[in-house]
C-alpha positions as CSV (number, residue, x, y, z in Angstrom):
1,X,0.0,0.0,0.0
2,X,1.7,2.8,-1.3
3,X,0.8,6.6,0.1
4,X,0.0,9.3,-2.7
5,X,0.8,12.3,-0.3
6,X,3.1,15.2,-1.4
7,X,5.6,17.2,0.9
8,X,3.5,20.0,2.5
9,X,0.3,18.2,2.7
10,X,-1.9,18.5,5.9
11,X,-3.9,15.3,6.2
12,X,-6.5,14.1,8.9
13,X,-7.0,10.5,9.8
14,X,-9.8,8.7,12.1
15,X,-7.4,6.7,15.3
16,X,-8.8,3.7,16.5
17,X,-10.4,5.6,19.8
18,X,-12.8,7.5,17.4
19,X,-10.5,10.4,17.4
20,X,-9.1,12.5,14.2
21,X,-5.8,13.0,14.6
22,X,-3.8,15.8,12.0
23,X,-0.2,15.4,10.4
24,X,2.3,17.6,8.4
25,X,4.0,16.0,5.5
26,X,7.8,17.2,6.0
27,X,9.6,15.2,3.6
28,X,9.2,11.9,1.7
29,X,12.5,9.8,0.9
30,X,13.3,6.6,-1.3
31,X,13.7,3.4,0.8
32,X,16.4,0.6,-0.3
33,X,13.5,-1.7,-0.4
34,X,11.3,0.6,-2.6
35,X,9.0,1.8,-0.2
36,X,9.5,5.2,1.0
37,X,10.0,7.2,4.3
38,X,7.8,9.7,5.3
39,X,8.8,12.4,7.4
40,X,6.1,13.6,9.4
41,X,4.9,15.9,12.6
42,X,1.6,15.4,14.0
43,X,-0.3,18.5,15.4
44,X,-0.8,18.5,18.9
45,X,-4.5,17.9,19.2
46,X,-7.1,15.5,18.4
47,X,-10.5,16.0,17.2
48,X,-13.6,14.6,18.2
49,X,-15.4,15.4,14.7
50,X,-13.5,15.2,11.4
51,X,-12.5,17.9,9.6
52,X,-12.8,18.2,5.9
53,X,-10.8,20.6,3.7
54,X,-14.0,22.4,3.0
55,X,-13.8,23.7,6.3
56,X,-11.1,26.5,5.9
57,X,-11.1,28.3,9.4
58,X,-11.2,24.8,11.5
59,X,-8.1,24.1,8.6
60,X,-6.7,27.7,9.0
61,X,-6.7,27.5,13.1
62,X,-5.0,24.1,12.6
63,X,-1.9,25.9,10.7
64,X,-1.3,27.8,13.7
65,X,-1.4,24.6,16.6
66,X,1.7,24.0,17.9
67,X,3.5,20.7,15.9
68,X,5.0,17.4,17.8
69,X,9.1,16.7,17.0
70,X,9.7,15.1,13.4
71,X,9.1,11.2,12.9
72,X,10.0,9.3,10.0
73,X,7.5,6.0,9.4
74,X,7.2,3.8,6.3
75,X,4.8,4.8,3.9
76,X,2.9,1.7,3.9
77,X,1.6,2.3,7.3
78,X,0.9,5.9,6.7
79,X,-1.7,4.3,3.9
80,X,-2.9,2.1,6.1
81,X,-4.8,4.7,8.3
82,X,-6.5,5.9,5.0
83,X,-5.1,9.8,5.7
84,X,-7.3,12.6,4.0
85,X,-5.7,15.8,3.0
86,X,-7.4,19.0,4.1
87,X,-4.9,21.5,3.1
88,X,-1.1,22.5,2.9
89,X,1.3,24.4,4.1
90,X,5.2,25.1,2.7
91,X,7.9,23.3,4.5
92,X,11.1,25.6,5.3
93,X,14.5,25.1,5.5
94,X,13.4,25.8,9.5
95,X,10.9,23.2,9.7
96,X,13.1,20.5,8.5
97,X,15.7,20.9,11.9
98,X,14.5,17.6,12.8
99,X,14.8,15.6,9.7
100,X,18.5,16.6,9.1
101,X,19.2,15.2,12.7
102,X,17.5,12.2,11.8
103,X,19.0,12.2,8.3
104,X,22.2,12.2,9.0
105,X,22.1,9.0,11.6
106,X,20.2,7.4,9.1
107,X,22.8,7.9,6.6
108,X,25.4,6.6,9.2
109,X,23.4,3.7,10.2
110,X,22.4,4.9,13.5
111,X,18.7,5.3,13.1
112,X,15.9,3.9,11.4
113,X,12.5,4.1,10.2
114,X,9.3,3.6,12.3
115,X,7.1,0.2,11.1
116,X,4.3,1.3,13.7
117,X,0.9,1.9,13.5
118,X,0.8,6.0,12.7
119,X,-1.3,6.6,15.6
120,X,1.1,4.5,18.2
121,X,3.7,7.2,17.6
């Protein structure tokens, strides 16, 4: 299962407590084993209702939450909780801190990718 999200993308998925939880689409990188790694930061709130990209000031007041550290998971599991984009937002050199941390230990061998469930992490 293969993800079809794009760096900047602002998605909404339902968590298996009935929740909707939100995520920020940092960065997406080729895998050796043709998956990919998705480098993500989940906003710091849950919903009880779900909210769709029609709904521009629940979006809007969502760009300015505050943002959880960076986590890089396999695609496959992102797709797995069926994610539903509701808007964008650029990514900045600024926002990206956390990925060149994890970046450059995964380059060296030192870190890895998560193969959890997206709302474990």
């Amino acid at each position: 299962m293969q993800s079809n999200l794009s760096v900047g993308d602002i998605c909404t998925y339902q968590r298996s407590d009935s929740l909707w939880g939100f995520f920020w689409v940092q960065r997406i990188d080729a895998l050796p084993d043709g998956g990919a790694a998705m480098s993500l930061r989940k906003f710091d709130v849950n919903a009880a209702d779900e909210v769709l990209a029609e709904h521009v000031d629940d979006v809007a007041e969502l760009k300015g939450l505050p943002l959880l550290g960076h986590f890089p998971i396999v695609d496959s599991r992102v797709a797995e909780a069926a994610p539903r984009v509701i808007g964008s937002m650029p990514v900045t050199d600024e926002d990206l801190e956390g990925y060149r941390i994890w970046r450059e230990a995964y380059d060296a061998g030192e870190a890895g990718v998560f193969t959890l469930a997206l709302e474990e992490i």
